[in-house]
Backbone bond lengths (Angstrom), bond angles and torsions (degrees), N, CA, C in turn:
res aa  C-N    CA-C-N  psi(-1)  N-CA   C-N-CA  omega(-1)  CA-C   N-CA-C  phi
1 X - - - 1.465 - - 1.528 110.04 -
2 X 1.486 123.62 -37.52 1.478 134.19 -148.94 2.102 71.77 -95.50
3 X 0.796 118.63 -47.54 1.885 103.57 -174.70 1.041 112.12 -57.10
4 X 1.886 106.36 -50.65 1.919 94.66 -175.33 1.276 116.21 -49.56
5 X 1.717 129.34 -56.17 1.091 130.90 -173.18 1.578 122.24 -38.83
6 X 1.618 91.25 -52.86 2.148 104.11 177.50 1.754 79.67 -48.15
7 X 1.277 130.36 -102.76 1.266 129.65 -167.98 1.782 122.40 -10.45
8 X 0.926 111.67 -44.58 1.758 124.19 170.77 1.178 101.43 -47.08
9 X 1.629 116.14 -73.45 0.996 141.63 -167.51 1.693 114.10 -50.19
10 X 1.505 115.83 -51.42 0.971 121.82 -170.60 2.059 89.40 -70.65
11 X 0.735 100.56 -96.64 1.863 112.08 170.97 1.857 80.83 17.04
12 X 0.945 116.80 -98.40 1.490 123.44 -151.97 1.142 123.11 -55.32
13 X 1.574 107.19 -21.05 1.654 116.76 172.41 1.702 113.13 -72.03
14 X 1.534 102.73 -13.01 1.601 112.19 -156.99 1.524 103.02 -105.25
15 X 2.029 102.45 -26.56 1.213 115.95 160.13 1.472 130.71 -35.09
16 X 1.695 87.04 -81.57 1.225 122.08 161.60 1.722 131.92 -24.64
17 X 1.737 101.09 -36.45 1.197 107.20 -168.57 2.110 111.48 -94.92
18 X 1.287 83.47 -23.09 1.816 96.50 166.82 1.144 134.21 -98.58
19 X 1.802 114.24 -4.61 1.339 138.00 121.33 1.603 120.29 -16.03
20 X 1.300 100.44 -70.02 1.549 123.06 -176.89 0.918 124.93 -77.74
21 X 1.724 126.34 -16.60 1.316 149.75 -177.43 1.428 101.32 -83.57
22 X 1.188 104.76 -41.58 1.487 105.08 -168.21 1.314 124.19 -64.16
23 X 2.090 103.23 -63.73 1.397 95.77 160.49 1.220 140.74 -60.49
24 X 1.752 112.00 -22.88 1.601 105.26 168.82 1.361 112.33 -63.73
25 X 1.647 124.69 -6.07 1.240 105.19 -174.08 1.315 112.25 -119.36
26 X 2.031 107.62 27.00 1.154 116.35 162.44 1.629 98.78 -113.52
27 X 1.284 120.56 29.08 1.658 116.65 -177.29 1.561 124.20 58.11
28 X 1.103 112.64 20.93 1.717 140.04 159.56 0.896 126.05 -89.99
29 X 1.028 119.47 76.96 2.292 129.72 169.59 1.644 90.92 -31.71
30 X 1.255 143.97 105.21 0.983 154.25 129.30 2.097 106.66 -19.04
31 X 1.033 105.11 -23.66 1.820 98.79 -159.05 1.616 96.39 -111.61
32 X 1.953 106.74 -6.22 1.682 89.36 174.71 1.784 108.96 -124.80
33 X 1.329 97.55 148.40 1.930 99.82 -164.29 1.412 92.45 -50.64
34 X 1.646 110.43 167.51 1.111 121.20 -170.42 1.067 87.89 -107.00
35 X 1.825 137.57 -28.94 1.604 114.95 -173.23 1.583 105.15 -69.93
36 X 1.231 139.29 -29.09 1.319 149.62 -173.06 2.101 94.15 -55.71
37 X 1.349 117.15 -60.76 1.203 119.68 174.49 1.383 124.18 -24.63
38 X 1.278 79.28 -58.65 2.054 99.93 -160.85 1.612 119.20 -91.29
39 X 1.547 99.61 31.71 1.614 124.61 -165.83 1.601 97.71 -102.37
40 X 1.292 120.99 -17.62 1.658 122.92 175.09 1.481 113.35 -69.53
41 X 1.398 100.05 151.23 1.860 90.44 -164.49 1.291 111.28 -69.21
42 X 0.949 121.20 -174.36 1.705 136.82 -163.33 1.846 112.80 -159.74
43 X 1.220 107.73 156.96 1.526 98.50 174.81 1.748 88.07 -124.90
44 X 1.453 74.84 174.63 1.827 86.64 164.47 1.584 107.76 -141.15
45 X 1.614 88.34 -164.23 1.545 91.00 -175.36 1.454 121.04 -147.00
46 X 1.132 96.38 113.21 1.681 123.00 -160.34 1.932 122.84 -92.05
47 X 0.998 97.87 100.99 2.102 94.01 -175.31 1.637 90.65 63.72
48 X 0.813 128.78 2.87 1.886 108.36 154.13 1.075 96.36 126.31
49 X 1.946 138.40 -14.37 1.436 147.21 -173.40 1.486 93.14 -110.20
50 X 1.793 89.54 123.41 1.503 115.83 157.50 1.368 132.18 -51.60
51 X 1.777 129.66 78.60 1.588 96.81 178.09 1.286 98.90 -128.56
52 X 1.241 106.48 -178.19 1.841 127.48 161.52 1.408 102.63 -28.36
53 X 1.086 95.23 137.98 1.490 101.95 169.46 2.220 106.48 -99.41
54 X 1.039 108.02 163.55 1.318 102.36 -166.93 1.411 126.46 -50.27
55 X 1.317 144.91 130.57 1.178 116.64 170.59 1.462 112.47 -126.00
56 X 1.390 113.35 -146.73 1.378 124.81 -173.49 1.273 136.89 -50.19
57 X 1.099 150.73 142.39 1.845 128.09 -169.91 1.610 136.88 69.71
58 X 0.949 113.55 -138.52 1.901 116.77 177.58 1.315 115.99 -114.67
59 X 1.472 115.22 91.43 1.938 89.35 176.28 1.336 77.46 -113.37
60 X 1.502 92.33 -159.92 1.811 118.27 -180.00 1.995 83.30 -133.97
61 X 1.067 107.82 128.36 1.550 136.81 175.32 1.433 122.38 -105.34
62 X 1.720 107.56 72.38 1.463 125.40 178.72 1.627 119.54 -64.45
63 X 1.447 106.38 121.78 1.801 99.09 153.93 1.656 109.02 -120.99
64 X 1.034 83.29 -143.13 1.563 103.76 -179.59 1.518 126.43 59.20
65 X 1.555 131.91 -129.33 1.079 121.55 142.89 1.710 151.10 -85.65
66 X 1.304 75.39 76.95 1.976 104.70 -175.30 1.272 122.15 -43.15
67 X 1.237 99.30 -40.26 2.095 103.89 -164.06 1.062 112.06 -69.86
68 X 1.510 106.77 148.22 1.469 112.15 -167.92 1.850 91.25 -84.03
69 X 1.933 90.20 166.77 1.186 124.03 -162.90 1.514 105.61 -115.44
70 X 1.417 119.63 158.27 1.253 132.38 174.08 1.651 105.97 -95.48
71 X 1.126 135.74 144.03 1.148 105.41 -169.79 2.015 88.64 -161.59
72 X 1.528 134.64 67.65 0.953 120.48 166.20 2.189 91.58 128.49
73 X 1.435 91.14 -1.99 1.811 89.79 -148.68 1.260 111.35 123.13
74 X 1.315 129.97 -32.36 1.189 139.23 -155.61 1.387 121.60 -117.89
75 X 1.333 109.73 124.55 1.762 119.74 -158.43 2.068 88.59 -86.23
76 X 1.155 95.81 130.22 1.335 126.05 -172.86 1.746 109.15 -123.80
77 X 1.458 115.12 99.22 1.439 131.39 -175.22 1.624 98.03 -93.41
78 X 1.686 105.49 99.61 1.031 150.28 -156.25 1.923 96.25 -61.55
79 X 1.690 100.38 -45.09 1.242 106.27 -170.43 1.479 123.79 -79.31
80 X 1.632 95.99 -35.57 1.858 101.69 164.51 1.440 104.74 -47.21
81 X 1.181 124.33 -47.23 1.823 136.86 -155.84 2.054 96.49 -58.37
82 X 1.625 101.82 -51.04 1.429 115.26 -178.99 1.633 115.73 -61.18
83 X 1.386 111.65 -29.32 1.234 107.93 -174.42 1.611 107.48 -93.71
84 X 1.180 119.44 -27.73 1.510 128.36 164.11 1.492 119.13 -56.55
85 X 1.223 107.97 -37.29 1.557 128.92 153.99 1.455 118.62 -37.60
86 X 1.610 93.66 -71.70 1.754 92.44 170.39 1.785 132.82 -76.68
87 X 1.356 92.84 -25.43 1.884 97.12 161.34 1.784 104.76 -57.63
88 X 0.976 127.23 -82.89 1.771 122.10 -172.39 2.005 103.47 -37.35
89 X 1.291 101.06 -52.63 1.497 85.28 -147.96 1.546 103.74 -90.44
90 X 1.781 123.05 -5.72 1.507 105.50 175.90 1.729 99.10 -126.87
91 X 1.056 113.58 -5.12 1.606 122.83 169.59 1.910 119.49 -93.98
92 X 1.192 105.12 -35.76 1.438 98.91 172.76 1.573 104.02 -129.72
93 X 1.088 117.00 4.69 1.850 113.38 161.74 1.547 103.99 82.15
94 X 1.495 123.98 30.53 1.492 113.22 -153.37 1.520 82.08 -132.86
95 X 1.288 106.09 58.85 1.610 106.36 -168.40 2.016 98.11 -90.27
96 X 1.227 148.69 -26.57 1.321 108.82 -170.96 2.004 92.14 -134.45
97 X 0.959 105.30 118.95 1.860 116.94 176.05 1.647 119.06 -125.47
98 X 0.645 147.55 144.34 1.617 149.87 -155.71 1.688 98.36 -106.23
99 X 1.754 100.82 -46.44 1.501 98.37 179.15 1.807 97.36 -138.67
100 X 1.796 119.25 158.03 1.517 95.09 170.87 1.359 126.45 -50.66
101 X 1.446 127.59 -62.74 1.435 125.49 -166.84 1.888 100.50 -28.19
102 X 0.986 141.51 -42.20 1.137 129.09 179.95 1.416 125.68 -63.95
103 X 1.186 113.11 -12.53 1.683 111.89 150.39 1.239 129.29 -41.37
104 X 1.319 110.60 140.05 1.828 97.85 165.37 1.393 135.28 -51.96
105 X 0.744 119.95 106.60 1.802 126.98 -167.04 1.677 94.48 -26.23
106 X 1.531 128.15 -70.30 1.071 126.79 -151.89 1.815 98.71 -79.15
107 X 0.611 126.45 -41.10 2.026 137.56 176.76 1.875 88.84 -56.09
108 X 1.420 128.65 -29.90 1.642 112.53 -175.10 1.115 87.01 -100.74
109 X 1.314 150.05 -21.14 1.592 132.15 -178.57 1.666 95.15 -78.19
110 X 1.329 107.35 -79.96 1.735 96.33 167.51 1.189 122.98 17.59
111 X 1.960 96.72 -93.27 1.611 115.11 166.48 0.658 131.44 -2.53
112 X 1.428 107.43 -84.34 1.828 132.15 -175.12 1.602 128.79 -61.74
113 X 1.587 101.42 -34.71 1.352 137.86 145.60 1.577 104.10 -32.22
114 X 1.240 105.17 -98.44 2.037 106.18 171.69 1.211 115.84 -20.83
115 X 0.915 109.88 -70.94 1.726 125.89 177.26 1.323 133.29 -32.05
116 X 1.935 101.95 -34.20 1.292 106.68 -169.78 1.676 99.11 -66.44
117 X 1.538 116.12 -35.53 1.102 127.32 -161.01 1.542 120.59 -90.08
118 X 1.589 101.84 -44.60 1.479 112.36 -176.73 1.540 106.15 -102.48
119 X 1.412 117.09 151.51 1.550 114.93 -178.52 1.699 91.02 -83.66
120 X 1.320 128.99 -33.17 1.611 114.42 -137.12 1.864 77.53 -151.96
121 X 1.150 115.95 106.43 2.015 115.74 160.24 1.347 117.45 -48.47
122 X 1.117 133.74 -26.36 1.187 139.50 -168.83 1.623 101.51 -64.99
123 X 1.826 113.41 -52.17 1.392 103.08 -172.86 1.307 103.04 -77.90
124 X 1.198 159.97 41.22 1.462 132.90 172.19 1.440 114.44 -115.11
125 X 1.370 94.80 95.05 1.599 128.22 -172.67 1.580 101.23 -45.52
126 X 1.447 115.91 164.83 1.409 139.39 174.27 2.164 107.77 -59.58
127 X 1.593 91.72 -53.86 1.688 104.05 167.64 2.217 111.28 -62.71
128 X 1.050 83.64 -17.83 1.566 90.42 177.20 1.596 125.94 -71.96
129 X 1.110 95.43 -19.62 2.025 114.20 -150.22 2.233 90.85 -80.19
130 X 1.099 98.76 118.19 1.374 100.19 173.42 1.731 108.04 -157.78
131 X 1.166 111.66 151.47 1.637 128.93 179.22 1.425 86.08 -51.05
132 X 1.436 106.43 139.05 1.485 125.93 153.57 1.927 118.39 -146.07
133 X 1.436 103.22 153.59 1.505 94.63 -174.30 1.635 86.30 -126.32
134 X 1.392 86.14 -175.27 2.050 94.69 -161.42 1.557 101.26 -171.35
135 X 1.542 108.60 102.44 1.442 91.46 176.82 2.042 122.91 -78.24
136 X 1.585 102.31 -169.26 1.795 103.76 -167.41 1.447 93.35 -58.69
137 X 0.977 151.17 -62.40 1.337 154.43 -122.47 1.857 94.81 -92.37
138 X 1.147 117.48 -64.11 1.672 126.96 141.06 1.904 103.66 5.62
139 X 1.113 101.95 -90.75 1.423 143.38 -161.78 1.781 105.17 -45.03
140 X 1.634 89.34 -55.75 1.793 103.47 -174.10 1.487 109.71 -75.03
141 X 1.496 101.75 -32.35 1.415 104.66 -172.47 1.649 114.39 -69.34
142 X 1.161 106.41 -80.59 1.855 107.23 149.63 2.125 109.72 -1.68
143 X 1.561 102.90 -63.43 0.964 81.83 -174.14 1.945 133.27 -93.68
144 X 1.446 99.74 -5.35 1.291 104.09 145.25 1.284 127.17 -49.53
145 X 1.340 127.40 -48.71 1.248 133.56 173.11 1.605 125.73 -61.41
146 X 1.159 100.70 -46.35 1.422 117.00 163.69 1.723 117.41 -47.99
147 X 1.086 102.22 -65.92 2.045 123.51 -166.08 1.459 102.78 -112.04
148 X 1.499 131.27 -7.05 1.497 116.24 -162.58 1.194 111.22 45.88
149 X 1.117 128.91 62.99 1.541 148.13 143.28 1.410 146.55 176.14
150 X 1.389 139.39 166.03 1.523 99.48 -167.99 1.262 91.36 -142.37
151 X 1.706 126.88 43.19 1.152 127.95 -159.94 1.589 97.95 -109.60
152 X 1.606 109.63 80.85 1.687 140.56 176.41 1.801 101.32 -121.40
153 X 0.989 86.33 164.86 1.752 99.96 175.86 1.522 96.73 -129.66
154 X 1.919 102.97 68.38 1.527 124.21 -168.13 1.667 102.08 -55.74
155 X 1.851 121.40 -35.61 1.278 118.48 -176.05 1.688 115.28 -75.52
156 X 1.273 126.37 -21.05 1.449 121.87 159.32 1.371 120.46 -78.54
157 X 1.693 117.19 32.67 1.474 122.47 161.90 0.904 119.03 -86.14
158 X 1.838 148.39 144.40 1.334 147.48 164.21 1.259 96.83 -44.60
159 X 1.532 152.63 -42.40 1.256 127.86 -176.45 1.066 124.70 -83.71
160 X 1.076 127.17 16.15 1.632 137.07 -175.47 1.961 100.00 -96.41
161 X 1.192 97.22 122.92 1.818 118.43 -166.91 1.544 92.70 -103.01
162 X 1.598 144.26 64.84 1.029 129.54 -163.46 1.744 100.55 -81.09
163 X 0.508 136.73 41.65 1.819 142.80 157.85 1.677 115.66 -111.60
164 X 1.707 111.29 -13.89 1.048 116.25 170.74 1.656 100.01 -116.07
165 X 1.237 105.33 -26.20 1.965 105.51 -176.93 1.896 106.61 68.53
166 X 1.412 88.38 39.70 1.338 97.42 152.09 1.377 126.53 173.68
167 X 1.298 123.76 177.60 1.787 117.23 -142.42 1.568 85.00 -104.17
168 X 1.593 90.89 148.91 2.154 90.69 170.09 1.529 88.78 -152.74
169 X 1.137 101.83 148.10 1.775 120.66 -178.43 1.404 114.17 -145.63
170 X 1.372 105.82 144.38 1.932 109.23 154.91 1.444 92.07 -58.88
171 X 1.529 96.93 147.93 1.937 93.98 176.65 2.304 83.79 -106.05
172 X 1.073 87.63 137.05 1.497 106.15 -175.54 1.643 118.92 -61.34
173 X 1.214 131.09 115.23 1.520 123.19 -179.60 1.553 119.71 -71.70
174 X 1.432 104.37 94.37 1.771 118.17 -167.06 1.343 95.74 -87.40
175 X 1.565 134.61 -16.68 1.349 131.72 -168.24 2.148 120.37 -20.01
176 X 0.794 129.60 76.45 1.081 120.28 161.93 2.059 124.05 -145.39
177 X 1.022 100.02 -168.07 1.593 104.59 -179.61 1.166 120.10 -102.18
178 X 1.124 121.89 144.02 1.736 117.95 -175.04 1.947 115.32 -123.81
179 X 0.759 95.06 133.45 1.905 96.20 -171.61 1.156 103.97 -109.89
180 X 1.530 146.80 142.52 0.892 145.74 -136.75 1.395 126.72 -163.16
181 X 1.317 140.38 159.34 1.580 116.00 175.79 1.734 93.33 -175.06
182 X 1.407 111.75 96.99 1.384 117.29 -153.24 2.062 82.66 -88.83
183 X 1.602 106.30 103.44 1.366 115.31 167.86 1.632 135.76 -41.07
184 X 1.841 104.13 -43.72 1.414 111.04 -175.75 1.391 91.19 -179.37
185 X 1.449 114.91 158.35 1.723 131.57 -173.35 1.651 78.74 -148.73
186 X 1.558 100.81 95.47 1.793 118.18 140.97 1.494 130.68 -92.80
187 X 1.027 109.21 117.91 1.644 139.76 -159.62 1.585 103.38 -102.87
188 X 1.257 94.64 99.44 1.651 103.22 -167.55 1.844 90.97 -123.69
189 X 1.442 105.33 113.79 1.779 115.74 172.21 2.141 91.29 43.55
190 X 1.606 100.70 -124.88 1.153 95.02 -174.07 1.451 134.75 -102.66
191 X 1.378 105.01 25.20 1.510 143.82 -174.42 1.362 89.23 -93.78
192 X 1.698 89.68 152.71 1.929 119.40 158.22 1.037 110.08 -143.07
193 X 1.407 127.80 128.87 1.263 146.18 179.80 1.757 104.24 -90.24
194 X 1.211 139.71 118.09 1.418 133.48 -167.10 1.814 95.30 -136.15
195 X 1.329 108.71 107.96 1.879 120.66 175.48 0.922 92.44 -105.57
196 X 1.197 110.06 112.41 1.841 110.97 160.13 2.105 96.11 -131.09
197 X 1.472 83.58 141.13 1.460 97.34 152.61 1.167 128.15 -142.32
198 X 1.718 100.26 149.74 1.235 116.50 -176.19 2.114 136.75 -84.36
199 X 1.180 104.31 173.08 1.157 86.89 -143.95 2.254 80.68 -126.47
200 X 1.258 109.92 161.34 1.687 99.75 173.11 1.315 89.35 -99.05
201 X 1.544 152.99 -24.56 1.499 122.03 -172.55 1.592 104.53 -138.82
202 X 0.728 103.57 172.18 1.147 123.37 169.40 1.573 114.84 -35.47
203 X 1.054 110.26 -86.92 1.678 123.86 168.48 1.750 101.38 -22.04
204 X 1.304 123.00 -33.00 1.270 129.80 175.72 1.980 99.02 77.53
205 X 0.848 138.36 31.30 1.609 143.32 -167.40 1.781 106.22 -100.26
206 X 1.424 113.32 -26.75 1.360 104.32 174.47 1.908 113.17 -118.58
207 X 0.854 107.55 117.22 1.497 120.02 -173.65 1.503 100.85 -59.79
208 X 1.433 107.29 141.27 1.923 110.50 174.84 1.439 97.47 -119.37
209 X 1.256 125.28 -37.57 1.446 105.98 -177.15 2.098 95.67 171.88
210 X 1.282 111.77 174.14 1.176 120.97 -176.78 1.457 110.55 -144.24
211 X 1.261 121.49 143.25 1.618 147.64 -156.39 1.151 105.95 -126.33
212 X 1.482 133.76 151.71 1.054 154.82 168.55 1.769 125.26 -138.38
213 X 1.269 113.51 81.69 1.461 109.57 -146.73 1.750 104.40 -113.74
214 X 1.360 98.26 110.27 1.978 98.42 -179.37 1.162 121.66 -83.32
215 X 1.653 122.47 119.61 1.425 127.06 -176.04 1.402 117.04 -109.73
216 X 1.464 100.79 131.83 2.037 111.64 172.99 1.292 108.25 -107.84
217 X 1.318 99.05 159.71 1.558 111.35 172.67 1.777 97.26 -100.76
218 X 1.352 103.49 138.24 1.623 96.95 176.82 1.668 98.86 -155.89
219 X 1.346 127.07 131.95 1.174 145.15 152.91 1.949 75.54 73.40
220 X 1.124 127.55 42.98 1.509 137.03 145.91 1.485 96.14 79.49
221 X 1.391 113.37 48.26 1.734 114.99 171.58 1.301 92.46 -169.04
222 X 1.182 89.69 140.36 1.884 120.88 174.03 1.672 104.14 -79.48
223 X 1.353 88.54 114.11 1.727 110.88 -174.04 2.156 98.95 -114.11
224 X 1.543 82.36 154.95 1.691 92.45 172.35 1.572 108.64 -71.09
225 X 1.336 126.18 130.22 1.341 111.70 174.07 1.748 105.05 -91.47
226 X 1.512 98.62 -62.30 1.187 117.49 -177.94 1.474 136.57 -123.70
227 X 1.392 146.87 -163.71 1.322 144.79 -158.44 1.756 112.97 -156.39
228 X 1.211 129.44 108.97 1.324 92.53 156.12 1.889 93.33 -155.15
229 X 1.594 99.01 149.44 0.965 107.33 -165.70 2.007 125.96 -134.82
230 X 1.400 108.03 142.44 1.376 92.65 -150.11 1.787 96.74 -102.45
């Protein structure tokens, strides 16, 4: 009886030990979890294009036709154009204009306002949100750059402090993610036509809305011309 057992005993120790042999000699630490492993990022693969799979924080998550464009001489990043798209028309409601001046006076001071500070509205987190001031020259310039032009009557804005002669705002917490699917870039003379629509997740399966945004080259930079939105 006292042999079989040694025998049991031994059996399982010998088990045990080619158990362990094995996965170490499939490159598997046997002694660390495997869900802990498989916690490093990963991509996937989406409509047939390889990307990132989602991660942490605020991006904007471009497909479709991404690549930038020539547009006058001038390389035109197709995707900034899409996300500028969705700042006016689902962040400040200034979704369809023929030319800027038809913006809301105070929604283009806003704008330009954001801008001076943030590259992209989307990231400016809740911990982000702080008083800022911005003088006229500030204000116009931003929005030359922005629209190629600065022909606003920036001092009849609610943020304009004319006892100080200059604008100060809570800067607004836009923090979120944007999904995306840039439809077609039509290249008409020195125009760009940029359709992109948007998507609520990731997976891209529920539609939020679609843009149509016309870009010029002016004084050798690609400015917003126009807006329109479906």
């Amino acid at each position: 009886m006292k042999s079989r057992l040694i025998f049991c005993v031994s059996a399982l120790c010998i088990l045990t030990m080619l158990t362990a042999s094995t996965l170490s000699g499939c490159g598997v630490d046997p002694n660390v979890k495997q869900e802990e492993e498989a916690s490093t990022e990963y991509k996937v693969d989406i409509g047939g294009d390889e990307e990132e799979a989602e991660g942490e924080g605020f991006h904007a998550y471009g497909k479709g036709k991404t690549d930038s464009i020539e547009l006058d001489g001038v390389e035109v990043s197709v995707q900034d154009f899409a996300v500028r798209s969705y700042e006016l028309a689902y962040m400040l409601a200034q979704g369809n204009f023929e030319k800027p001046e038809e913006i809301a006076l105070d929604a283009a001071v806003q704008y330009a306002f954001a801008h001076i500070y943030f590259e992209d509205l989307y990231t400016i987190e809740n911990k982000a949100v702080r008083y800022r001031s911005a003088t006229e020259e500030q204000i116009r310039e931003k929005l030359r750059e922005l629209f190629g032009t600065d022909d606003f009557d920036v001092t009849a804005s609610v943020l304009y402090q004319p006892s100080k002669q200059s604008f100060e705002m809570w800067m607004p917490a836009y923090g979120t993610n944007i999904y995306y699917n840039i439809d077609a870039v039509n290249i008409d003379g020195s125009k760009a036509e940029i359709i992109t629509t948007y998507y609520n997740e990731f997976k891209r399966s529920t539609l939020f809305g679609r843009t149509t945004m016309t870009v010029a080259v002016k004084d050798g930079k690609p400015v917003i011309q126009s807006l329109k939105t479906e």
